[in-house]
N, C-alpha and C positions, 0 to 999 in steps of 0.2 A: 731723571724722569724718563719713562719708557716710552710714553706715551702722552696725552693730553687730555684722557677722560676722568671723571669727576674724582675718581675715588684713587686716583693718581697726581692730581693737581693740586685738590681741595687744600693739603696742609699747609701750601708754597702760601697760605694767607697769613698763617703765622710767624714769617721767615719773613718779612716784606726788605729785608737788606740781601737776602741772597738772591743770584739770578737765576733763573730758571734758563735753562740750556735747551736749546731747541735747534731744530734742521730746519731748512725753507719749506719744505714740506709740510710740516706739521705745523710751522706759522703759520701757513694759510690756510691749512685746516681748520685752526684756532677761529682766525679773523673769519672763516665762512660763515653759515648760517647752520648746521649741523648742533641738532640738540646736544651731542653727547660732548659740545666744546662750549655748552654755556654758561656750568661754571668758570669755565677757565676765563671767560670774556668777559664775567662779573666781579672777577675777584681785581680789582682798582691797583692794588698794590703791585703785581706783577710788573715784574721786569724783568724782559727776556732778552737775553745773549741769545745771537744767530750763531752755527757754526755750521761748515759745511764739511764733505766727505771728501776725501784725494781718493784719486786712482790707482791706491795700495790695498794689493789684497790682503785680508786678515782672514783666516782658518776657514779658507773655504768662500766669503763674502766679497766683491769684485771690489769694493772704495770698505774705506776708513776713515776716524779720524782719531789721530792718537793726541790726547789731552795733551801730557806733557811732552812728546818725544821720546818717551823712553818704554813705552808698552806697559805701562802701567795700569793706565786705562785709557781701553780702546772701543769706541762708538762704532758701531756700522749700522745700515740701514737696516730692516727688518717691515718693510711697509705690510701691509695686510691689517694689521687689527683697526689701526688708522694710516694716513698716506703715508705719515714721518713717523713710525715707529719705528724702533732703536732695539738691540741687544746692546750693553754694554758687559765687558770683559773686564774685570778689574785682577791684577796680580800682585800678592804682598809682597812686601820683603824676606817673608821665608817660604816665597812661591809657589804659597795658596793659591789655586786661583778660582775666580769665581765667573759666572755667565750670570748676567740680570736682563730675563725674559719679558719682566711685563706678562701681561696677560696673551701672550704663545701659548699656553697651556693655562689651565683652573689648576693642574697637580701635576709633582713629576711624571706620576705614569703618563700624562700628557704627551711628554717628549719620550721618555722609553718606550713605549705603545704606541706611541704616535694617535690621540686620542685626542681628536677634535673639544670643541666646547659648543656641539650643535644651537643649542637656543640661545646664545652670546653671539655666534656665527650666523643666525640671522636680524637680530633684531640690532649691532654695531657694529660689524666688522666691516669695513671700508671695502676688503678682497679679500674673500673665504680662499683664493686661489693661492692667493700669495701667503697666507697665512698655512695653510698646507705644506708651502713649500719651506717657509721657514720652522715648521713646523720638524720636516723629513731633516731638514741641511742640519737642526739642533741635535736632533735624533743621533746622527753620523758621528758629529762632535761628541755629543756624549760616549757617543759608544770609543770612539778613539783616543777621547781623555776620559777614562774613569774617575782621575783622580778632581777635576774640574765639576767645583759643586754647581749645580744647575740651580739657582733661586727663581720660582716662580713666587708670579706675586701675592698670588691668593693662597701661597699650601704653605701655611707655619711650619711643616717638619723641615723647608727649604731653609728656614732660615736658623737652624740650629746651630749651625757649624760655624754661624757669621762673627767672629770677635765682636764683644761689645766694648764701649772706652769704660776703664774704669779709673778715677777722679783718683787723682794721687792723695794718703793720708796727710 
């Protein structure tokens, strides 16, 4: 999860055995009084794993936090759309790799153009400022790994390339 607004949270009510992964940041975000965190504060089943960031840079980003230890998948902060918004990094075993932005962009011209989401940017974004800036730093990335798919969370063309599981016959 990228973030903690509805349309990012909502499904974790179907899933009531997985835990939902969160920063301190964004916990408290949650627990505040902040319309855009009340389904998250409705949904009873939720159980959230805290984890935090080290003092290791990842591509550009000052902290990290590497799931397994092996750069597989790697969390770093991206505060701006809410305080504890995240990019997460994920790299396959045939080193695919992917960026999951969350709502950083509505499309990838978002991060290629660098193309704000003006009326999102004001009516929920915690820091239009920060969001800008992770906006530029995805931008750089992109342009330095072509090969590194950028999945936004709103632009279906983003997620073509994603392997899906397919059930053994």
């Amino acid at each position: 999860m990228t973030h903690s607004h509805w349309d990012h949270i909502s499904g974790a009510a179907d899933l009531p055995e997985v835990p939902v992964w969160i920063p301190p940041a964004e916990r408290s975000f949650v627990q505040g009084e902040d319309f855009t965190t009340a389904p998250a504060r409705s949904i009873k089943s939720l159980h959230f794993e805290e984890y935090r960031f080290d003092a290791r840079p990842y591509l550009g980003f000052a902290e990290s936090h590497d799931v397994y230890g092996d750069g597989t998948v790697v969390i770093v902060p991206a505060p701006g759309r809410t305080p504890g918004s995240v990019i997460v990094f994920v790299t396959l075993p045939d080193n695919k790799r992917y960026a999951f932005i969350g709502d950083l962009a509505w499309q990838l011209e978002g991060v290629t153009e660098q193309e704000e989401r003006p009326l999102t940017q004001r009516l929920a974004d915690a820091g239009p400022r920060l969001v800008r800036e992770n906006l530029a730093h995805m931008a750089t990335i992109s342009a330095r790994y072509p090969e590194m798919t950028i999945v936004v969370a709103h632009d279906p063309r983003s997620f073509a390339s994603i392997p899906t599981l397919v059930p053994k016959p």
